[in-house]
N, CA, C and O atoms as a Maestro MAE file, in Angstrom:
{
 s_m_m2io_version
 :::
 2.0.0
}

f_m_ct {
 s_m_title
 :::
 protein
 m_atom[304] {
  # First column is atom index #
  i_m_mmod_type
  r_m_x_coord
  r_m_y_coord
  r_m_z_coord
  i_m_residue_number
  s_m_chain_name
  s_m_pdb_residue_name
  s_m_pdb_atom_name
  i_m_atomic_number
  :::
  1 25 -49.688 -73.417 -7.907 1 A "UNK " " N  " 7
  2 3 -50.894 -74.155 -7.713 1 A "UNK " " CA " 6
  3 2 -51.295 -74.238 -6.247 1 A "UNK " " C  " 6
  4 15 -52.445 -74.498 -5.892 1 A "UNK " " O  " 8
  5 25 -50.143 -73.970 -5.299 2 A "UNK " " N  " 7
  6 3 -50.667 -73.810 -3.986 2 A "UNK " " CA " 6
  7 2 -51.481 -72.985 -3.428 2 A "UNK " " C  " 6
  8 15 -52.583 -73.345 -3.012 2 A "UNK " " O  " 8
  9 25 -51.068 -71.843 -3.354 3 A "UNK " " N  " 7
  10 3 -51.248 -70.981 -3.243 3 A "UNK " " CA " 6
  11 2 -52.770 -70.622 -3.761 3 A "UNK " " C  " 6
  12 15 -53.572 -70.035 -3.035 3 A "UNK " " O  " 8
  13 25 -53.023 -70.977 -4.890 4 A "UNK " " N  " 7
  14 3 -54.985 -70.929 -5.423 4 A "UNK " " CA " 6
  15 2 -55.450 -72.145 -4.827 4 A "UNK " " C  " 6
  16 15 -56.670 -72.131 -4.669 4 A "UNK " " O  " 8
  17 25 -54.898 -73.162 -4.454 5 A "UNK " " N  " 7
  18 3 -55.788 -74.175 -3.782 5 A "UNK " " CA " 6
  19 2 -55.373 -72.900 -2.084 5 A "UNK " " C  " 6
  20 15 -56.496 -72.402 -1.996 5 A "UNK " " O  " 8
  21 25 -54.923 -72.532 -1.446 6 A "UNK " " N  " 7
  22 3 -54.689 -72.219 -0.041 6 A "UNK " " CA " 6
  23 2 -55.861 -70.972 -0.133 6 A "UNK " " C  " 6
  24 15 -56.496 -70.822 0.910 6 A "UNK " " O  " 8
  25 25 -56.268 -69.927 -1.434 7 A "UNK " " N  " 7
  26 3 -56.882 -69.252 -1.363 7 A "UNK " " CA " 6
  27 2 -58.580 -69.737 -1.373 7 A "UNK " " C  " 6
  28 15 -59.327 -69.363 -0.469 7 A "UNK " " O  " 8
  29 25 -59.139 -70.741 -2.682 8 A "UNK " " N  " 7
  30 3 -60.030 -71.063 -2.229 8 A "UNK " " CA " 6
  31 2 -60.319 -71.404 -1.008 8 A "UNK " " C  " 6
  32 15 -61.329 -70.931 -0.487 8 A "UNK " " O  " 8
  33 25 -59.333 -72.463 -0.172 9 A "UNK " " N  " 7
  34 3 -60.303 -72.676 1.148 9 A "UNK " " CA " 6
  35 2 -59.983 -71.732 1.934 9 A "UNK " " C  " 6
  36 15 -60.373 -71.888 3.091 9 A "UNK " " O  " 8
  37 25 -59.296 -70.624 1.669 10 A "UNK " " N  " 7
  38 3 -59.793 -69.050 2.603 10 A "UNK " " CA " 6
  39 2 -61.366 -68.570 2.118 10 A "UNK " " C  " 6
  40 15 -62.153 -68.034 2.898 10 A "UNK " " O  " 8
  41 25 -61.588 -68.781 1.084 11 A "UNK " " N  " 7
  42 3 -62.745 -68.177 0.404 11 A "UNK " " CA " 6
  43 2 -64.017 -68.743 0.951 11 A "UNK " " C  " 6
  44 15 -65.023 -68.036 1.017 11 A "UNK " " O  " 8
  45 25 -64.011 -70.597 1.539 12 A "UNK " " N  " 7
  46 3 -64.943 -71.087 1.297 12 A "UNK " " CA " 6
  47 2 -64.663 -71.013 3.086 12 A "UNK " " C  " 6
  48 15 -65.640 -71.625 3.515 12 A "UNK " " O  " 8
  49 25 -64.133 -70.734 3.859 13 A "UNK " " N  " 7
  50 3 -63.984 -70.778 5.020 13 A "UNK " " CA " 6
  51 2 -64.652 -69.113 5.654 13 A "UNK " " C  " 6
  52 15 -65.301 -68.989 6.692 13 A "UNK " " O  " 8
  53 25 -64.344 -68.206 4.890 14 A "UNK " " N  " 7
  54 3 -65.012 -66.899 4.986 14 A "UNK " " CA " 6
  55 2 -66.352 -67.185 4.421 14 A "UNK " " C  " 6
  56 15 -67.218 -66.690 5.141 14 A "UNK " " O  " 8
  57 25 -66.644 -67.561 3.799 15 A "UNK " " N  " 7
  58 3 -68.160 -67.926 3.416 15 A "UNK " " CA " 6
  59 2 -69.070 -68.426 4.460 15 A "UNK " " C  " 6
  60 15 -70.127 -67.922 4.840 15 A "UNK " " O  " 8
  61 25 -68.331 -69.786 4.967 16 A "UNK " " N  " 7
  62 3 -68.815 -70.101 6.032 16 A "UNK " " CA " 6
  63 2 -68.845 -69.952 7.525 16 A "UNK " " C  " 6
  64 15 -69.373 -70.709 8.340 16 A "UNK " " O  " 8
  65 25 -68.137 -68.763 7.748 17 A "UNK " " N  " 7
  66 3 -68.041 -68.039 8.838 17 A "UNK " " CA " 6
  67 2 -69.415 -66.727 8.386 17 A "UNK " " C  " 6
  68 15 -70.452 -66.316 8.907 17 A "UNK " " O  " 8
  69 25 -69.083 -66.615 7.858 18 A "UNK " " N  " 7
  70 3 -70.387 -65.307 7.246 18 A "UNK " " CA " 6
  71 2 -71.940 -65.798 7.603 18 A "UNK " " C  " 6
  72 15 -72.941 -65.211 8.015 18 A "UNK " " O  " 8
  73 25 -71.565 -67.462 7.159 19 A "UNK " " N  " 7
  74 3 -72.596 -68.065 7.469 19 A "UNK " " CA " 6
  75 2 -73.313 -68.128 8.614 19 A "UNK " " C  " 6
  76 15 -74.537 -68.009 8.664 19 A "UNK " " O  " 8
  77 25 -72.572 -68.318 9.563 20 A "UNK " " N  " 7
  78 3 -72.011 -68.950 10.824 20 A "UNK " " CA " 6
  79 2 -72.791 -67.533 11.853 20 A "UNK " " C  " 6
  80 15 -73.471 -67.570 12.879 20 A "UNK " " O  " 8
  81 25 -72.394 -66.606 11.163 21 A "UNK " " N  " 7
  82 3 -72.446 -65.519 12.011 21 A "UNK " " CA " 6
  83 2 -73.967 -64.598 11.623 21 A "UNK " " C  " 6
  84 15 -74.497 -63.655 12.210 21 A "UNK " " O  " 8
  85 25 -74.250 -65.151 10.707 22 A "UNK " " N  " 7
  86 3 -75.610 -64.719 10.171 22 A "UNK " " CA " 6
  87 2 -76.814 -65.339 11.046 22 A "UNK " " C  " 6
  88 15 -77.958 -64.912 11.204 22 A "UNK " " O  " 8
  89 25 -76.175 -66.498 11.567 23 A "UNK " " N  " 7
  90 3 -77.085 -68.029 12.439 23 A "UNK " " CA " 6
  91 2 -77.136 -67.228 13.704 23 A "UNK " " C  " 6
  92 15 -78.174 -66.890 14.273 23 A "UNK " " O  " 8
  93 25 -75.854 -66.943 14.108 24 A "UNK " " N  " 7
  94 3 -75.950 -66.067 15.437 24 A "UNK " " CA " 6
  95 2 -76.774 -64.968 15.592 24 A "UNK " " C  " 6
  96 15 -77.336 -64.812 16.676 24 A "UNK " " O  " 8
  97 25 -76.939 -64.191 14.705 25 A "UNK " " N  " 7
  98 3 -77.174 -63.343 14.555 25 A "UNK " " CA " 6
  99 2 -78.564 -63.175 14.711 25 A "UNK " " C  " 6
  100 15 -79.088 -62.434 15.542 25 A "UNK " " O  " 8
  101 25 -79.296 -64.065 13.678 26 A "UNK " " N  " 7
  102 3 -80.838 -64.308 13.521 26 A "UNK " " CA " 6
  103 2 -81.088 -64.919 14.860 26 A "UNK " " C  " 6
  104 15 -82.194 -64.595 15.292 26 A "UNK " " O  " 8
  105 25 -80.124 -66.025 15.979 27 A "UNK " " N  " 7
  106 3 -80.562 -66.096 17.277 27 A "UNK " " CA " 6
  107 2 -80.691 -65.435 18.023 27 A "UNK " " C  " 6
  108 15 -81.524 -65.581 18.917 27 A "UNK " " O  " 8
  109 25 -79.695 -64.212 17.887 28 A "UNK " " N  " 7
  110 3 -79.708 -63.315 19.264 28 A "UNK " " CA " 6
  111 2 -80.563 -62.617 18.955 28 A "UNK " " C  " 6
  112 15 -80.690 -61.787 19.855 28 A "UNK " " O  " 8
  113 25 -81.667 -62.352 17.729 29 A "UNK " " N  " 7
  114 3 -83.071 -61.819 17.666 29 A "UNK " " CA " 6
  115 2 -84.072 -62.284 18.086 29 A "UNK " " C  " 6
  116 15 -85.199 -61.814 17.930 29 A "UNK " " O  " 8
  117 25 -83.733 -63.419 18.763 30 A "UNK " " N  " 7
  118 3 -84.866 -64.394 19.209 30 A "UNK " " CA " 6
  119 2 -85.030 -63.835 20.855 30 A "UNK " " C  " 6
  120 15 -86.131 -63.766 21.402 30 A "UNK " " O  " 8
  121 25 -83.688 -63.441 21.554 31 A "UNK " " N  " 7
  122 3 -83.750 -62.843 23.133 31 A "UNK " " CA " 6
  123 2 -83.154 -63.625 23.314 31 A "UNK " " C  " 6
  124 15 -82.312 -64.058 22.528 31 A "UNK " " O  " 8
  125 25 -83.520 -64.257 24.927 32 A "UNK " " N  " 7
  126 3 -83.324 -64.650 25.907 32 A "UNK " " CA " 6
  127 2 -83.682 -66.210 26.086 32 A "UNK " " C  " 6
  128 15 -83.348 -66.968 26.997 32 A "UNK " " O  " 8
  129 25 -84.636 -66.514 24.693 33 A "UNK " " N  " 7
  130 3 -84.796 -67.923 24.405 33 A "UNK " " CA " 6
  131 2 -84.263 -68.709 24.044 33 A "UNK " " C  " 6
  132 15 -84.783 -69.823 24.121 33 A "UNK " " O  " 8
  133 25 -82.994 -68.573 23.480 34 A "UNK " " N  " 7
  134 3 -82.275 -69.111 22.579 34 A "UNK " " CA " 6
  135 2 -81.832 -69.940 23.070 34 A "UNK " " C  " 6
  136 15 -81.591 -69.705 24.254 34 A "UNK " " O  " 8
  137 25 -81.416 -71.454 22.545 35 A "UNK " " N  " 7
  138 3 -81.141 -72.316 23.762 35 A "UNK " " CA " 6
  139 2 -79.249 -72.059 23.413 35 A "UNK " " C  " 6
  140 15 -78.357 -72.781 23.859 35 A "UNK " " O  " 8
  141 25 -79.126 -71.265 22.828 36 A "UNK " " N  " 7
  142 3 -77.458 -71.628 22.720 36 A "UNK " " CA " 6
  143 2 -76.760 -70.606 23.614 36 A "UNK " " C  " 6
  144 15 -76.983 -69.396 23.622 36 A "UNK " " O  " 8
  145 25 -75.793 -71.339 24.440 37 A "UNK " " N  " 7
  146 3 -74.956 -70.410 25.633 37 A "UNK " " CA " 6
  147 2 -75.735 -70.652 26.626 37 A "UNK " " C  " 6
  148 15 -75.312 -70.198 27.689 37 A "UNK " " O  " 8
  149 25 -76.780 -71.236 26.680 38 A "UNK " " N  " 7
  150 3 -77.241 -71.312 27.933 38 A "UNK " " CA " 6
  151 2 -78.190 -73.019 28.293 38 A "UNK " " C  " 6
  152 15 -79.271 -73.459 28.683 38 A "UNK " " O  " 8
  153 25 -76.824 -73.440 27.814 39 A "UNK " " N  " 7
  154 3 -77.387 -75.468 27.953 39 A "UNK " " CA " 6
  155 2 -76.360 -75.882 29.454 39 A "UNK " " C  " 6
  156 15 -75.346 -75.334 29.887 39 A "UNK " " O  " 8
  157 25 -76.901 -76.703 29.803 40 A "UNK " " N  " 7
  158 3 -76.466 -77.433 31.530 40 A "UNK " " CA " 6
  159 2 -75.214 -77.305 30.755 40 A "UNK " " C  " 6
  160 15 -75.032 -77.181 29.544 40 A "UNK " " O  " 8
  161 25 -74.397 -77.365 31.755 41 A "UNK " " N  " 7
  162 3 -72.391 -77.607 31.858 41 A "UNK " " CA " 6
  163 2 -71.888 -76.578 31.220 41 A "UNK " " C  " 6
  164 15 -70.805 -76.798 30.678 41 A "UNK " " O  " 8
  165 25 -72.494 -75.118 31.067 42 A "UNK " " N  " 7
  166 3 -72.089 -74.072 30.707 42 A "UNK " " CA " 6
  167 2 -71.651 -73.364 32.102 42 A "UNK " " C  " 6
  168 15 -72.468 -73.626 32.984 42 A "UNK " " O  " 8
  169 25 -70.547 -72.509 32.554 43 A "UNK " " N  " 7
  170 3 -70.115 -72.346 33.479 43 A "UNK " " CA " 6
  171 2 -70.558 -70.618 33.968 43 A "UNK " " C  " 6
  172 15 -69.809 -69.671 33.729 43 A "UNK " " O  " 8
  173 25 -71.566 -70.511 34.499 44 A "UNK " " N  " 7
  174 3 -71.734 -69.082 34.744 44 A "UNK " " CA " 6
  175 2 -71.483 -68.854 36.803 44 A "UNK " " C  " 6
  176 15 -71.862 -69.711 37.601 44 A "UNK " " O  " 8
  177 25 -70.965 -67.863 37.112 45 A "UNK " " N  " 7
  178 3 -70.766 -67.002 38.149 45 A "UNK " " CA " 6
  179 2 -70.793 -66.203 38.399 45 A "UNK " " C  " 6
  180 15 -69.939 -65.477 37.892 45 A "UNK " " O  " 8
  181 25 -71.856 -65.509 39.484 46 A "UNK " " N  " 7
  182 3 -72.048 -63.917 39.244 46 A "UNK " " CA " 6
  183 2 -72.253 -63.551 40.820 46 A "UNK " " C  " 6
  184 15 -73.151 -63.874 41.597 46 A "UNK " " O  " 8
  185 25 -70.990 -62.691 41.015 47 A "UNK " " N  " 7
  186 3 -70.974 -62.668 42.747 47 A "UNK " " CA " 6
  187 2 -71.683 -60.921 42.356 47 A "UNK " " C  " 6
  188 15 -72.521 -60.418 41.608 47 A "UNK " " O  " 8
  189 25 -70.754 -60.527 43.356 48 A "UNK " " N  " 7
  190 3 -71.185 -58.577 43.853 48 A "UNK " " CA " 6
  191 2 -70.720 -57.724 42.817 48 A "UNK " " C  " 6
  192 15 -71.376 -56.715 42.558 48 A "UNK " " O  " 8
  193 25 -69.804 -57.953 42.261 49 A "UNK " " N  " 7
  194 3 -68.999 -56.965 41.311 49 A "UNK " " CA " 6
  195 2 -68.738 -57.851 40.566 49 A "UNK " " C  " 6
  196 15 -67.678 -57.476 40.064 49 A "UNK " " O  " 8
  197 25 -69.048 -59.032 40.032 50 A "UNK " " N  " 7
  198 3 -68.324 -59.911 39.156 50 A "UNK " " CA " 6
  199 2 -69.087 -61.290 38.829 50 A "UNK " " C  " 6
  200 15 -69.533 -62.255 39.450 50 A "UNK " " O  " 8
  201 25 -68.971 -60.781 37.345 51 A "UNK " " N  " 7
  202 3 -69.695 -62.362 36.277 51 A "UNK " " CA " 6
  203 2 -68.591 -62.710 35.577 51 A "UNK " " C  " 6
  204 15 -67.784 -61.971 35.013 51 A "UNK " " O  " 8
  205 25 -68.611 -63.712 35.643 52 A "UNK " " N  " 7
  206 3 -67.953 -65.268 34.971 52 A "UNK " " CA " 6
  207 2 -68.577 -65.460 34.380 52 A "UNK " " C  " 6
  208 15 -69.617 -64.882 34.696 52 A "UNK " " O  " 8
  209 25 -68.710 -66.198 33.241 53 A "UNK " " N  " 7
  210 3 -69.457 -67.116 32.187 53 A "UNK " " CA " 6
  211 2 -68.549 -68.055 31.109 53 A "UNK " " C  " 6
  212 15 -67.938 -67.405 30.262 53 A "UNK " " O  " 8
  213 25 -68.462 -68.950 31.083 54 A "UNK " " N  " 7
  214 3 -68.026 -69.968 30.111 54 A "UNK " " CA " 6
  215 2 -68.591 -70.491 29.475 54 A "UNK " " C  " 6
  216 15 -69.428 -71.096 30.146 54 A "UNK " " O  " 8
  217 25 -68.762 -70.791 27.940 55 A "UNK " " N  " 7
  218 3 -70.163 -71.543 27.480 55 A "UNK " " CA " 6
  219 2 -69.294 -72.886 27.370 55 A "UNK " " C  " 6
  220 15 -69.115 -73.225 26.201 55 A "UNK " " O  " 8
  221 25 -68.687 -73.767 28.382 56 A "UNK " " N  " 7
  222 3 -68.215 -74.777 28.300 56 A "UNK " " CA " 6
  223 2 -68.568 -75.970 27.053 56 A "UNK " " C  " 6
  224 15 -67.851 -76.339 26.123 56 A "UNK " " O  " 8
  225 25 -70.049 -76.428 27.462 57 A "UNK " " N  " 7
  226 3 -70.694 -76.974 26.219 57 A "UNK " " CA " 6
  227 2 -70.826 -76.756 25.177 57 A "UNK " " C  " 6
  228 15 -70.401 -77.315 24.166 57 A "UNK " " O  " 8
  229 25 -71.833 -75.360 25.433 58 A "UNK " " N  " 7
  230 3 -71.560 -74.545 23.784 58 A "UNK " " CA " 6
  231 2 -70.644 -75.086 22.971 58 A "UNK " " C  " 6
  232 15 -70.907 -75.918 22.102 58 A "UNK " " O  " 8
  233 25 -69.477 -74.614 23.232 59 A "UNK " " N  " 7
  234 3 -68.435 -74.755 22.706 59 A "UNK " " CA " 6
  235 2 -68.104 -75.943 21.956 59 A "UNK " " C  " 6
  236 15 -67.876 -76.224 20.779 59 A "UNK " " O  " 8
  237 25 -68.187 -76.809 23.578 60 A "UNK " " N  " 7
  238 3 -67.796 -78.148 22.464 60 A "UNK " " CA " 6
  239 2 -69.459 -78.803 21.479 60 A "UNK " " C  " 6
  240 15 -69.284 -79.526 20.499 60 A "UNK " " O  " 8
  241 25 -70.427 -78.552 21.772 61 A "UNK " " N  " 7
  242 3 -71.161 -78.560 20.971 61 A "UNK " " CA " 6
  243 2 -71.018 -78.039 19.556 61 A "UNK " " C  " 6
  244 15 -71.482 -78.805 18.711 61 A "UNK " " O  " 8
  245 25 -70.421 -76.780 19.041 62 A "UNK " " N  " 7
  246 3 -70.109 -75.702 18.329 62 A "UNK " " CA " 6
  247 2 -68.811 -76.845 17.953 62 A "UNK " " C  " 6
  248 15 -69.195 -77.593 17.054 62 A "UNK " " O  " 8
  249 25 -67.708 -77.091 18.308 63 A "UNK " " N  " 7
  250 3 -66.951 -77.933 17.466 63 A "UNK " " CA " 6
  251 2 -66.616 -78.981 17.066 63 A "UNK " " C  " 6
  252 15 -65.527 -79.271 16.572 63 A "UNK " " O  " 8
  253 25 -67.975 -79.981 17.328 64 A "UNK " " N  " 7
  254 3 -68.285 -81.086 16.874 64 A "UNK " " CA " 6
  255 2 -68.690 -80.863 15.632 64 A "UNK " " C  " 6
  256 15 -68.348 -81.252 14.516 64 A "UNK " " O  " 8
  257 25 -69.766 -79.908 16.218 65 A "UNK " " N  " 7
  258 3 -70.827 -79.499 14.143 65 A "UNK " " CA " 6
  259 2 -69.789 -79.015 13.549 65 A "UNK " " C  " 6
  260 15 -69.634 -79.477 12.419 65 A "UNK " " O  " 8
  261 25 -68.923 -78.167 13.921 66 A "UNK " " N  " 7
  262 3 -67.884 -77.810 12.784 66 A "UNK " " CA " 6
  263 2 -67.157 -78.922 12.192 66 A "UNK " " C  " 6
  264 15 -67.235 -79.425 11.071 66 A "UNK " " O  " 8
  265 25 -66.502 -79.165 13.105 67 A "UNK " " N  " 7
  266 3 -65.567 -80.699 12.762 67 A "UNK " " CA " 6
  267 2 -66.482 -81.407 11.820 67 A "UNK " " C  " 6
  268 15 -65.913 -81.612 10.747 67 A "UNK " " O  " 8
  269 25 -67.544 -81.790 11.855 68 A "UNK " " N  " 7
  270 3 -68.249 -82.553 11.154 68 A "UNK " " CA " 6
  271 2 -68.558 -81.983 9.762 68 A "UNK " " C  " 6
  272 15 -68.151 -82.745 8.885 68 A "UNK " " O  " 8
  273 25 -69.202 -80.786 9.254 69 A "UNK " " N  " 7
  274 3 -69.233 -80.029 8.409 69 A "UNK " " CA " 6
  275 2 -68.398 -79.859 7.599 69 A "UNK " " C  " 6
  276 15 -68.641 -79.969 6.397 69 A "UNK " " O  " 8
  277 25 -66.670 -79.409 8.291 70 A "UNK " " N  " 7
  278 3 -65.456 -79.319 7.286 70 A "UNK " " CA " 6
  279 2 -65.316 -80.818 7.118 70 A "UNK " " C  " 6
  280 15 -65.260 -81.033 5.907 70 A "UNK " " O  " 8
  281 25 -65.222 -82.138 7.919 71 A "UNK " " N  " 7
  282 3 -64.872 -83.132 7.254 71 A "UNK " " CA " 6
  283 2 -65.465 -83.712 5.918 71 A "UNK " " C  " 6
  284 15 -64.818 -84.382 5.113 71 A "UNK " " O  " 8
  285 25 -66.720 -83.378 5.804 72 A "UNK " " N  " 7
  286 3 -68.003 -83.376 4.989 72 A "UNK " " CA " 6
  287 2 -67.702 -82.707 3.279 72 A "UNK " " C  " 6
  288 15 -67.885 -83.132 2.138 72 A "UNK " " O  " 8
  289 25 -67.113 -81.363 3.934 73 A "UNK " " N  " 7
  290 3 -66.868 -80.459 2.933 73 A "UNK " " CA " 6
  291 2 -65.559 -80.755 2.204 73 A "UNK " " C  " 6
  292 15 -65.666 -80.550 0.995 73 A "UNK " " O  " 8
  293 25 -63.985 -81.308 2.713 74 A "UNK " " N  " 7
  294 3 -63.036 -81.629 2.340 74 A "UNK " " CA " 6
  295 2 -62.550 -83.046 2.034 74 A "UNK " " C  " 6
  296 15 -61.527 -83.570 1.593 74 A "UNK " " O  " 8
  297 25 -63.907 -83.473 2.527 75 A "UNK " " N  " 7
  298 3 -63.307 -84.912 1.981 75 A "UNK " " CA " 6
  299 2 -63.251 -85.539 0.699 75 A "UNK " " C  " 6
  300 15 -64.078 -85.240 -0.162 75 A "UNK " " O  " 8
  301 25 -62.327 -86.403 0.486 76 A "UNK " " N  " 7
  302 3 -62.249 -86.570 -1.038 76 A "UNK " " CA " 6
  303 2 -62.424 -88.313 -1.254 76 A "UNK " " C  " 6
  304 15 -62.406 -88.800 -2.384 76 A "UNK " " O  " 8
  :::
 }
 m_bond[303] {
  # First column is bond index #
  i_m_from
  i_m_to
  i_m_order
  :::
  1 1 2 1
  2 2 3 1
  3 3 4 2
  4 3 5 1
  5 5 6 1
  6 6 7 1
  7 7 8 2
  8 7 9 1
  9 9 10 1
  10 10 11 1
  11 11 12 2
  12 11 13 1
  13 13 14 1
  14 14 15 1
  15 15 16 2
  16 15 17 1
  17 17 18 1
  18 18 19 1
  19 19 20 2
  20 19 21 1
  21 21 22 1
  22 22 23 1
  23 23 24 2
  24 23 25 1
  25 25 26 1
  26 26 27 1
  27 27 28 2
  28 27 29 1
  29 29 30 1
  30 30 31 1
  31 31 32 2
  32 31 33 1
  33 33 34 1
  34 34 35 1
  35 35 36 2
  36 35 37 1
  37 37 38 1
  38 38 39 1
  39 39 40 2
  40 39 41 1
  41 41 42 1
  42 42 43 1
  43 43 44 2
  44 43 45 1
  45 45 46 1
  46 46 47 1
  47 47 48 2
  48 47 49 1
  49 49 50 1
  50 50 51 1
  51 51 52 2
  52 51 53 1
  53 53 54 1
  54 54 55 1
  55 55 56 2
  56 55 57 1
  57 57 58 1
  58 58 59 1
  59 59 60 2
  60 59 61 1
  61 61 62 1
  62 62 63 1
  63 63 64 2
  64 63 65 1
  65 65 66 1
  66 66 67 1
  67 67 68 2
  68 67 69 1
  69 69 70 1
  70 70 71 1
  71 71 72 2
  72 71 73 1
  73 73 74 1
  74 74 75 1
  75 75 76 2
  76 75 77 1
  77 77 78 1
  78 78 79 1
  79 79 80 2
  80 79 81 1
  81 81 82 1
  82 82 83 1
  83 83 84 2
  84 83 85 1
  85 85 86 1
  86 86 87 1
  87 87 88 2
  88 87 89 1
  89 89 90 1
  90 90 91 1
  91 91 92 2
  92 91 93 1
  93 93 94 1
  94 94 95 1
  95 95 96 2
  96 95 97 1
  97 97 98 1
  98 98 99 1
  99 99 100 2
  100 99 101 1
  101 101 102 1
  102 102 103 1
  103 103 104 2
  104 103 105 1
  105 105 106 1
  106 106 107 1
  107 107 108 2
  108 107 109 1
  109 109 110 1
  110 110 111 1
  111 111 112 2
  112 111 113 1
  113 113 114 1
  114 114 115 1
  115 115 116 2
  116 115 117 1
  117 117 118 1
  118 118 119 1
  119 119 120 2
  120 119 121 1
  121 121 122 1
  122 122 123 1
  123 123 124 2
  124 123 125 1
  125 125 126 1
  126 126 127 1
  127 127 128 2
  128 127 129 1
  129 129 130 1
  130 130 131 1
  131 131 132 2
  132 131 133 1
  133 133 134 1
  134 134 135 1
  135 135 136 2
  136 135 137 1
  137 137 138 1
  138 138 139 1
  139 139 140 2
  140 139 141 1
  141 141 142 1
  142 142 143 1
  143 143 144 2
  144 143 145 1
  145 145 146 1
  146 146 147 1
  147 147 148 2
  148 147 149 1
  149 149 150 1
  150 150 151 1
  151 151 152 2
  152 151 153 1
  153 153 154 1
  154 154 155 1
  155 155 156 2
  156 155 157 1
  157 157 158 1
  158 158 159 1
  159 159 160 2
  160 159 161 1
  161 161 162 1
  162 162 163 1
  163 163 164 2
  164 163 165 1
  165 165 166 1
  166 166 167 1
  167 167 168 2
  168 167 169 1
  169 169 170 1
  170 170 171 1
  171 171 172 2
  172 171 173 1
  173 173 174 1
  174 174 175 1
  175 175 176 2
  176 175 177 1
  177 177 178 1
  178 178 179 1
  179 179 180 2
  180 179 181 1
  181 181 182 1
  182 182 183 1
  183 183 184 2
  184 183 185 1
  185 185 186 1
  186 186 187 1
  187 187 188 2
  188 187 189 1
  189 189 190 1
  190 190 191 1
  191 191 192 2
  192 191 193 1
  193 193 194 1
  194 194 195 1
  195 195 196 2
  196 195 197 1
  197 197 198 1
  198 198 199 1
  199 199 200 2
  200 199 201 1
  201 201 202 1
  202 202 203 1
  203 203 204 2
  204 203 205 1
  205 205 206 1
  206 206 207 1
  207 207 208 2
  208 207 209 1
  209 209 210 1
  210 210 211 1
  211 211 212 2
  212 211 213 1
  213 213 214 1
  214 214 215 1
  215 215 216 2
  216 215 217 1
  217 217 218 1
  218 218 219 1
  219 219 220 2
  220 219 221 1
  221 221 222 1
  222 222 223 1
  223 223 224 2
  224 223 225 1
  225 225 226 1
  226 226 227 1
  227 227 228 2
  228 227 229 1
  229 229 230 1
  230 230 231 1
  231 231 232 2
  232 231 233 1
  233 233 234 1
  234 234 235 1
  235 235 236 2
  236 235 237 1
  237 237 238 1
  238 238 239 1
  239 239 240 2
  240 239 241 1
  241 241 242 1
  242 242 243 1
  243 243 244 2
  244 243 245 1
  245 245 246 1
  246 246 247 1
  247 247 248 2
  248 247 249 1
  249 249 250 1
  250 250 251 1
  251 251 252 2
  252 251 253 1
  253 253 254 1
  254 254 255 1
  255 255 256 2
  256 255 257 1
  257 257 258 1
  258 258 259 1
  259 259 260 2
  260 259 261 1
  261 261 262 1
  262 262 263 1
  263 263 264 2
  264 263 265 1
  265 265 266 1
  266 266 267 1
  267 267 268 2
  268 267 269 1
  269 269 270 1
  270 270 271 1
  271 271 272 2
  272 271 273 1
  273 273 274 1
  274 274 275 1
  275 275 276 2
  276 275 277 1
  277 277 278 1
  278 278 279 1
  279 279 280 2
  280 279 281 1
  281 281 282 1
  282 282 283 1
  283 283 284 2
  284 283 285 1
  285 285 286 1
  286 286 287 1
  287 287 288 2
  288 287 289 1
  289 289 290 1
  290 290 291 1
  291 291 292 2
  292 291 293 1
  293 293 294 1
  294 294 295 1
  295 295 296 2
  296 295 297 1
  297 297 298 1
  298 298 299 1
  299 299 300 2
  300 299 301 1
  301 301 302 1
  302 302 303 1
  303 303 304 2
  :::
 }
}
């Protein structure tokens, strides 16, 4: 019984990565407008030979909504 409960939430976790990446996807058709990766406290550096970039925020922006979403989705 483990093991089919451990597979559904592979199933519903690939679903929502599919998801996830479909969102990206349809943004980065948008260009250069997109407000994601490029909000204040994102860490970019770009000397002579060399870029840095961190999407610091992004990020934690990106794992709040997640966090929030799976708690949403697994809670009982």
């Amino acid at each position: 019984m483990e093991l089919n409960h451990f597979a559904k939430i592979l199933v519903i976790m690939g679903i929502v990565l599919v998801g996830i990446g479909g969102l990206f996807y349809l943004m980065g058709s948008f260009g250069h407008h997109s407000w994601l990766g490029r909000l204040p406290g994102d860490i970019y550096i770009q000397r002579k030979n060399f870029v840095f970039y961190f999407p610091l925020v992004t990020s934690l922006i990106i794992s709040i909504l997640l966090s929030v979403v799976i708690n949403i989705i697994f809670r009982r």
